[in-house]
PDB file of N, CA, C and O in Angstrom, chain B, residues numbered from 101:
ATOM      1  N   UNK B 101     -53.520 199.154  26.268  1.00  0.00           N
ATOM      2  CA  UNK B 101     -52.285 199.689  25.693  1.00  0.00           C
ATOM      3  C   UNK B 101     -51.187 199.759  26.762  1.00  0.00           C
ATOM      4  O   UNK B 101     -50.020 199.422  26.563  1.00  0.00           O
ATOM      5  N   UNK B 102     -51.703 200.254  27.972  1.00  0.00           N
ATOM      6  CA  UNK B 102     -50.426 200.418  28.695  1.00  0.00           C
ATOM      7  C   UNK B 102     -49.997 199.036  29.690  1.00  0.00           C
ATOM      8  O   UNK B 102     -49.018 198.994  30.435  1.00  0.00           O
ATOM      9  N   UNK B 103     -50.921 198.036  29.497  1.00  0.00           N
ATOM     10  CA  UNK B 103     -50.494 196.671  29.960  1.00  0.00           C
ATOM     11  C   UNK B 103     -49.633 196.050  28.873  1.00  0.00           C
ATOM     12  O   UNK B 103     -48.544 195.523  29.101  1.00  0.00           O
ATOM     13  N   UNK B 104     -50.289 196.164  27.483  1.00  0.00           N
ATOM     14  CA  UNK B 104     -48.946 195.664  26.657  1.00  0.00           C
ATOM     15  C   UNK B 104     -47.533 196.430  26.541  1.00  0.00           C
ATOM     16  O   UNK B 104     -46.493 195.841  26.246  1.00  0.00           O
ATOM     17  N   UNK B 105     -47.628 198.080  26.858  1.00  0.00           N
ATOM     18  CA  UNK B 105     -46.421 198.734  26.674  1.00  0.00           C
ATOM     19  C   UNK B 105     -45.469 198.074  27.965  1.00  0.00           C
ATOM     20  O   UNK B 105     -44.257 197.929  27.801  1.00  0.00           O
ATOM     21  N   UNK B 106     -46.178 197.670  29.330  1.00  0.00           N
ATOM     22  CA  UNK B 106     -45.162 197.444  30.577  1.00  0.00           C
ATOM     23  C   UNK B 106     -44.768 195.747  29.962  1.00  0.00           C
ATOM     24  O   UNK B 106     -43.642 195.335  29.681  1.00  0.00           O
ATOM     25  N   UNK B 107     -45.602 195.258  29.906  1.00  0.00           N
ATOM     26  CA  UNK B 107     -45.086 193.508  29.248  1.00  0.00           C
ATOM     27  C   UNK B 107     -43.715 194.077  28.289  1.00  0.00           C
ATOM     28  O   UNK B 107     -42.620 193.515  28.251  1.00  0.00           O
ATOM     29  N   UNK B 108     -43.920 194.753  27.889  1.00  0.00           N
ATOM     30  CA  UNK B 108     -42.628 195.077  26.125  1.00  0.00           C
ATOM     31  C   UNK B 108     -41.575 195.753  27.237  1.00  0.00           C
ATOM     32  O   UNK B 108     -40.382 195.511  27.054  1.00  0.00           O
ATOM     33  N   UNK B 109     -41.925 196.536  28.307  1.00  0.00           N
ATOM     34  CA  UNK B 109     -41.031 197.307  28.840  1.00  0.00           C
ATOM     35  C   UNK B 109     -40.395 196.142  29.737  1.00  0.00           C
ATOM     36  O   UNK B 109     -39.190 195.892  29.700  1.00  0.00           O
ATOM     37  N   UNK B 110     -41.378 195.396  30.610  1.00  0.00           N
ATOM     38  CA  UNK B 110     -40.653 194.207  30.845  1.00  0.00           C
ATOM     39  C   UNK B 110     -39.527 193.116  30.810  1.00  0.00           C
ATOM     40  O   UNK B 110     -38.704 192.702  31.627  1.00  0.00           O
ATOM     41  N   UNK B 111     -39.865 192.815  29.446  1.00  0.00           N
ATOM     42  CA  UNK B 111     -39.197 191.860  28.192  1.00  0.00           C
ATOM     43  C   UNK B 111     -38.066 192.868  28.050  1.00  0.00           C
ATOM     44  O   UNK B 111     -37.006 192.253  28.171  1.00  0.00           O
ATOM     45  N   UNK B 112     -37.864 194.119  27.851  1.00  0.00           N
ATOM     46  CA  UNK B 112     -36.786 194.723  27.406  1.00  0.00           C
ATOM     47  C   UNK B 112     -36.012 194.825  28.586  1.00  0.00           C
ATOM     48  O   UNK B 112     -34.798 194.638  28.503  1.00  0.00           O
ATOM     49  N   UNK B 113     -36.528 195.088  29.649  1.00  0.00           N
ATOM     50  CA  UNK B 113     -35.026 195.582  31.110  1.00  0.00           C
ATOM     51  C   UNK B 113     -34.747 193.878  31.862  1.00  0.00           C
ATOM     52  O   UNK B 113     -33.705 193.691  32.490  1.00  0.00           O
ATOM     53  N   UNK B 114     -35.549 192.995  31.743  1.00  0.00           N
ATOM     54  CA  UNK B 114     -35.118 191.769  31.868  1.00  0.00           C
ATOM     55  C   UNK B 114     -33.197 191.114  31.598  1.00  0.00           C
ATOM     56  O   UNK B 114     -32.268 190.643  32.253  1.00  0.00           O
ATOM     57  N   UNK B 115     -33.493 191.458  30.396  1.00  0.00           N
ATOM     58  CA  UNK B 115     -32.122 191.028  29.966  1.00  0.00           C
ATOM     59  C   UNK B 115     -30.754 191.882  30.632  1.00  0.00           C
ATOM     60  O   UNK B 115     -29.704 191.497  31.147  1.00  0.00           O
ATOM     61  N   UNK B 116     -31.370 193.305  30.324  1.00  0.00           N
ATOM     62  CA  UNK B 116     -30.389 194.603  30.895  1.00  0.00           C
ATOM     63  C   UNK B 116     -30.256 194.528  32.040  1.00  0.00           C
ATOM     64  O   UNK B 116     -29.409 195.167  32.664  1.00  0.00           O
ATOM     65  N   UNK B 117     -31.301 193.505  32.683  1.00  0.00           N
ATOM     66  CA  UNK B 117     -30.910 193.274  34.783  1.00  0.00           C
ATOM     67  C   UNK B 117     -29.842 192.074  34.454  1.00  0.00           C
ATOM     68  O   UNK B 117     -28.702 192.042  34.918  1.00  0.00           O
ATOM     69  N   UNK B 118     -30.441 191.029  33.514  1.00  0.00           N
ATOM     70  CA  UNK B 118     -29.981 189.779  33.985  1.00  0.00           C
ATOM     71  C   UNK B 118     -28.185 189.895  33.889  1.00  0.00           C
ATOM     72  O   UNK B 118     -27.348 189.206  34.471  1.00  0.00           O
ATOM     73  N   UNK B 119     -28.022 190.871  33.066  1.00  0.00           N
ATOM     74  CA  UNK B 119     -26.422 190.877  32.374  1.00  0.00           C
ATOM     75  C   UNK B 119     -25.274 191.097  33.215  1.00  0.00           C
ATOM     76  O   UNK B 119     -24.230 190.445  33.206  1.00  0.00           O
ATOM     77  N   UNK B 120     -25.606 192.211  34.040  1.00  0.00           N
ATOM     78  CA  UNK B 120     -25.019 192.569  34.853  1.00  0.00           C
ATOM     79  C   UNK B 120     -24.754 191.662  35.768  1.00  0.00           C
ATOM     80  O   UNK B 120     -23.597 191.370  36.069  1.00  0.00           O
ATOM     81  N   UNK B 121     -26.228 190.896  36.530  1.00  0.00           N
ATOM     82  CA  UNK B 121     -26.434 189.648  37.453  1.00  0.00           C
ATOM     83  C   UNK B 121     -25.173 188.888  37.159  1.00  0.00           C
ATOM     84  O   UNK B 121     -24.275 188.730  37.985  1.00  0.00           O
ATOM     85  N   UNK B 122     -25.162 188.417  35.903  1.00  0.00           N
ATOM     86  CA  UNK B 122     -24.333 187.142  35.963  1.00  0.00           C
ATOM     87  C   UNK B 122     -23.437 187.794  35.493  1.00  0.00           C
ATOM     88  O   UNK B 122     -22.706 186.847  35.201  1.00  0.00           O
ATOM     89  N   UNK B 123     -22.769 188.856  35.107  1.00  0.00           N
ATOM     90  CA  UNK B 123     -21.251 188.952  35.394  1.00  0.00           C
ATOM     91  C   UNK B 123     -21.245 189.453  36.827  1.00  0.00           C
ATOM     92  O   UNK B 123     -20.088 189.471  37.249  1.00  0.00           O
ATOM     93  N   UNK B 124     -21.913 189.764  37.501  1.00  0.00           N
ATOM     94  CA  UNK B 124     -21.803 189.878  39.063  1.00  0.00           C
ATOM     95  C   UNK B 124     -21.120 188.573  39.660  1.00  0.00           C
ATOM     96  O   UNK B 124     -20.042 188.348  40.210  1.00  0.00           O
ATOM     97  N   UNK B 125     -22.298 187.767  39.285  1.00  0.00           N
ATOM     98  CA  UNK B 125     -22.530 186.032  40.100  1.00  0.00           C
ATOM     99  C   UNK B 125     -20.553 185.633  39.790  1.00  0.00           C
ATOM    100  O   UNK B 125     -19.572 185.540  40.528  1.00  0.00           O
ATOM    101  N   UNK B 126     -20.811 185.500  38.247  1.00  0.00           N
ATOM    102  CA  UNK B 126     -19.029 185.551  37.616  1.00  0.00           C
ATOM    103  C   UNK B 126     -17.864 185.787  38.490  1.00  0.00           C
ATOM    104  O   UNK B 126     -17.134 184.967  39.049  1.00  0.00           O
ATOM    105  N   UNK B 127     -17.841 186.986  38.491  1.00  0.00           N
ATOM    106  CA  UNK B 127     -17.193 187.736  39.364  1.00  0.00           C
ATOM    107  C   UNK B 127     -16.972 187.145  41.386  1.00  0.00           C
ATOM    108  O   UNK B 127     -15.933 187.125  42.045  1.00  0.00           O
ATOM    109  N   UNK B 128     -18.164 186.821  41.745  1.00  0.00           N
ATOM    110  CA  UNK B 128     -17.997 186.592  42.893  1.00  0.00           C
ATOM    111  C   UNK B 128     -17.776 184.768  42.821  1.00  0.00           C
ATOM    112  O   UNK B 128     -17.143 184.232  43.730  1.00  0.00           O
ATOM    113  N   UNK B 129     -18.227 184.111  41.927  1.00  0.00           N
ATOM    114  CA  UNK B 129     -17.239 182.740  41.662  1.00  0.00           C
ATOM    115  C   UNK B 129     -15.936 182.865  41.713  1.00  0.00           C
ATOM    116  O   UNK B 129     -15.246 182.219  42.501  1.00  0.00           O
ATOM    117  N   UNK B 130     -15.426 183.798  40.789  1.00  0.00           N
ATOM    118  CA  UNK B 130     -13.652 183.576  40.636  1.00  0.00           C
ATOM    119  C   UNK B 130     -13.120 184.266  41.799  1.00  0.00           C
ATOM    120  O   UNK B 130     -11.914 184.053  41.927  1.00  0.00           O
ATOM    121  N   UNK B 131     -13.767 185.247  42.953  1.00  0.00           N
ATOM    122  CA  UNK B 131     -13.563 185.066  43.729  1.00  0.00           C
ATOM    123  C   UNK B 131     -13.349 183.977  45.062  1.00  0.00           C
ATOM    124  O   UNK B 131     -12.483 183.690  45.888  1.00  0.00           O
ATOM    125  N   UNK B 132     -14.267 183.718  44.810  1.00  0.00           N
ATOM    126  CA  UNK B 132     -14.731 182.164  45.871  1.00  0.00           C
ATOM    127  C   UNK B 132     -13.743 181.785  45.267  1.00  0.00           C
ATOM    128  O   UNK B 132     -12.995 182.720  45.552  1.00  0.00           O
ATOM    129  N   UNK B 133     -12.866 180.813  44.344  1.00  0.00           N
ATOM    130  CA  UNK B 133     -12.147 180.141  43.571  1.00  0.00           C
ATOM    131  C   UNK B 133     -12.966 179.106  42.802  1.00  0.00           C
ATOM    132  O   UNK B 133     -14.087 178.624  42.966  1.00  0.00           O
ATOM    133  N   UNK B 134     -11.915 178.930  41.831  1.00  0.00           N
ATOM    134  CA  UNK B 134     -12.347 178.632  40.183  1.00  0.00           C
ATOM    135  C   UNK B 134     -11.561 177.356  40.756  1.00  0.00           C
ATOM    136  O   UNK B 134     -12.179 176.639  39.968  1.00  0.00           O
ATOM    137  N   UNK B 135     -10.817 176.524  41.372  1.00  0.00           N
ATOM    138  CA  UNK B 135     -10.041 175.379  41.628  1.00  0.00           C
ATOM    139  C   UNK B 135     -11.424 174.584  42.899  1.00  0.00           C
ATOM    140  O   UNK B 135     -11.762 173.412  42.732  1.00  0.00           O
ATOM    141  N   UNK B 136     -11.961 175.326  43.903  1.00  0.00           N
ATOM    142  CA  UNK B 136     -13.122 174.720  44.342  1.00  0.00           C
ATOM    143  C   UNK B 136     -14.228 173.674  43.175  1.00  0.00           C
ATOM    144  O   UNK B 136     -14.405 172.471  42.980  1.00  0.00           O
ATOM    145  N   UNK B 137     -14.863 175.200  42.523  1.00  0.00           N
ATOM    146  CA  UNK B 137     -15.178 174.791  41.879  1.00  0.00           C
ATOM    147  C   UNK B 137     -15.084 173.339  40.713  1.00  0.00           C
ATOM    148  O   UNK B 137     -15.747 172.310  40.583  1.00  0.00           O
ATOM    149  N   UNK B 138     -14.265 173.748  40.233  1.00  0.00           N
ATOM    150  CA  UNK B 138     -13.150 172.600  39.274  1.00  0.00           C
ATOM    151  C   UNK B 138     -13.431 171.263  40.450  1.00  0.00           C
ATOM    152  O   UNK B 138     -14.333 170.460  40.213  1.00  0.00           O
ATOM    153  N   UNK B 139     -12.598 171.129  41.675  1.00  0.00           N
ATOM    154  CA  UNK B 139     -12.736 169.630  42.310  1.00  0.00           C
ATOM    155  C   UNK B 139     -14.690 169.671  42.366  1.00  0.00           C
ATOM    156  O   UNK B 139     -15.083 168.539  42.086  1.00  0.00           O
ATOM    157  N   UNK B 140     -15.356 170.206  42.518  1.00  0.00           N
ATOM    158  CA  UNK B 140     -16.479 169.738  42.805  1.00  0.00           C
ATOM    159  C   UNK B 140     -17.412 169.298  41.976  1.00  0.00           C
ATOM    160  O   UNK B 140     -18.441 168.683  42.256  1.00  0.00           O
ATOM    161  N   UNK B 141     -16.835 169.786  40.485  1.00  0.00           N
ATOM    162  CA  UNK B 141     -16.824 169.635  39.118  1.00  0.00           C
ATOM    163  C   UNK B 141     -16.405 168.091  39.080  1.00  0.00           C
ATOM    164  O   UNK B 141     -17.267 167.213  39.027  1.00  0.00           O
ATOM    165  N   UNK B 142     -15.385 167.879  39.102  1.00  0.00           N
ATOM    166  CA  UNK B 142     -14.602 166.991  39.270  1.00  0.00           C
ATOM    167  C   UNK B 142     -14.912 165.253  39.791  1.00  0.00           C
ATOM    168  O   UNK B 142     -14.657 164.138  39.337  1.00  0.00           O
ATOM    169  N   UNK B 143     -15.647 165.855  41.076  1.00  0.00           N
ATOM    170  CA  UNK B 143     -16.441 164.542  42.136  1.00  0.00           C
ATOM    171  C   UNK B 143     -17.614 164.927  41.257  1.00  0.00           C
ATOM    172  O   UNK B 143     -18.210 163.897  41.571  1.00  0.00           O
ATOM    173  N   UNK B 144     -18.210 165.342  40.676  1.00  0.00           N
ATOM    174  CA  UNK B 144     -19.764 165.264  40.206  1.00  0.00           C
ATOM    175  C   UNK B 144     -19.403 164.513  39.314  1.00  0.00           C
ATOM    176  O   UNK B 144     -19.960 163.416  39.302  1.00  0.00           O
ATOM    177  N   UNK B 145     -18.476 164.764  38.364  1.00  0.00           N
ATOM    178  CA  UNK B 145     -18.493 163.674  37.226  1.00  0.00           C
ATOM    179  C   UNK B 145     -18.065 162.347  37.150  1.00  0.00           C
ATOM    180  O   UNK B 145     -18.246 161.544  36.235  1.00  0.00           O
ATOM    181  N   UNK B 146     -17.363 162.173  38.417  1.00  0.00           N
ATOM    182  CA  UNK B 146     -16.533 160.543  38.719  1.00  0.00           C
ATOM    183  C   UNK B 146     -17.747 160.030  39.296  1.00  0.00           C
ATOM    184  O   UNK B 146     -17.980 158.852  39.025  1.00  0.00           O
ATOM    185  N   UNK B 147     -18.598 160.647  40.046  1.00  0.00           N
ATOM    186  CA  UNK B 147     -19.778 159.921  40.848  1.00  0.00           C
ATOM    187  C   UNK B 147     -20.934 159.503  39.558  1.00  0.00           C
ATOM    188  O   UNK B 147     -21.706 158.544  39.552  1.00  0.00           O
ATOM    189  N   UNK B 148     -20.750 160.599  38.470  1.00  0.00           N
ATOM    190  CA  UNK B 148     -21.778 160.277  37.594  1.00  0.00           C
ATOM    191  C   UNK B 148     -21.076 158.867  36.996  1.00  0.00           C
ATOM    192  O   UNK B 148     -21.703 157.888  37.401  1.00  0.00           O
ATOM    193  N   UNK B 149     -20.231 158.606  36.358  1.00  0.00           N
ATOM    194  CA  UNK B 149     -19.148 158.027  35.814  1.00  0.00           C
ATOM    195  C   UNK B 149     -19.606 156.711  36.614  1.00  0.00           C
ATOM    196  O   UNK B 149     -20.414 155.844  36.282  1.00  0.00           O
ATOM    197  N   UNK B 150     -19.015 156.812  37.499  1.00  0.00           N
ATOM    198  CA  UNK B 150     -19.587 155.221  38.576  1.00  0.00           C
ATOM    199  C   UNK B 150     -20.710 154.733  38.874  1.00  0.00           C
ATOM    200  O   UNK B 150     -20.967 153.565  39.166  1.00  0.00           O
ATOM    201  N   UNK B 151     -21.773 156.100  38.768  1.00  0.00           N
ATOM    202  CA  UNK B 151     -23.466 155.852  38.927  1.00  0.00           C
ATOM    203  C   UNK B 151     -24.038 154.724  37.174  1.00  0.00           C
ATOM    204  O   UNK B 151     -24.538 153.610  37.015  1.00  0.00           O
ATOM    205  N   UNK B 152     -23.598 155.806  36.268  1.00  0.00           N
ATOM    206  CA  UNK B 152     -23.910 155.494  34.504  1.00  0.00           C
ATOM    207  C   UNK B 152     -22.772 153.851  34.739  1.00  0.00           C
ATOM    208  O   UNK B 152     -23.459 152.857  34.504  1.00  0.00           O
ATOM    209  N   UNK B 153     -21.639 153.571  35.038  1.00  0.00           N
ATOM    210  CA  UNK B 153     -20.964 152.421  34.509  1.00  0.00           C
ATOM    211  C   UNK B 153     -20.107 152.147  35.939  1.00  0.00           C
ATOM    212  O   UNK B 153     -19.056 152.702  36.259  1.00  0.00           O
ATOM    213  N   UNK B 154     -20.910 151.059  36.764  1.00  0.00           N
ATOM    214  CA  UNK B 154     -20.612 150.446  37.651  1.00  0.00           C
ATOM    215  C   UNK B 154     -19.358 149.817  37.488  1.00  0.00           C
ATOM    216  O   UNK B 154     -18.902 149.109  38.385  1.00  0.00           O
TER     217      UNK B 154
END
């Protein structure tokens, strides 16, 4: 009983950690900048682009 109650207790604070996490992670992206991002965005898809159609 109390191995399935911690699995259920588990499964339940999982999400309630993860939420916070990634508006954390969020948060410290648009710090770093959102225009980094974007060019590196940017070269990933021209390289894919030229890799898929020579």
């Amino acid at each position: 009983m109390r191995d399935g109650s911690g699995v259920y207790l588990l499964f339940f604070l999982l999400p309630c950690s993860l939420i916070p996490l990634i508006l954390f992670l969020s948060f410290l992206s648009s710090l770093v900048g959102l225009r980094r991002w974007n060019l590196w965005w940017r070269g990933c898809k021209s390289t894919r682009m030229t890799v898929t159609n020579p």
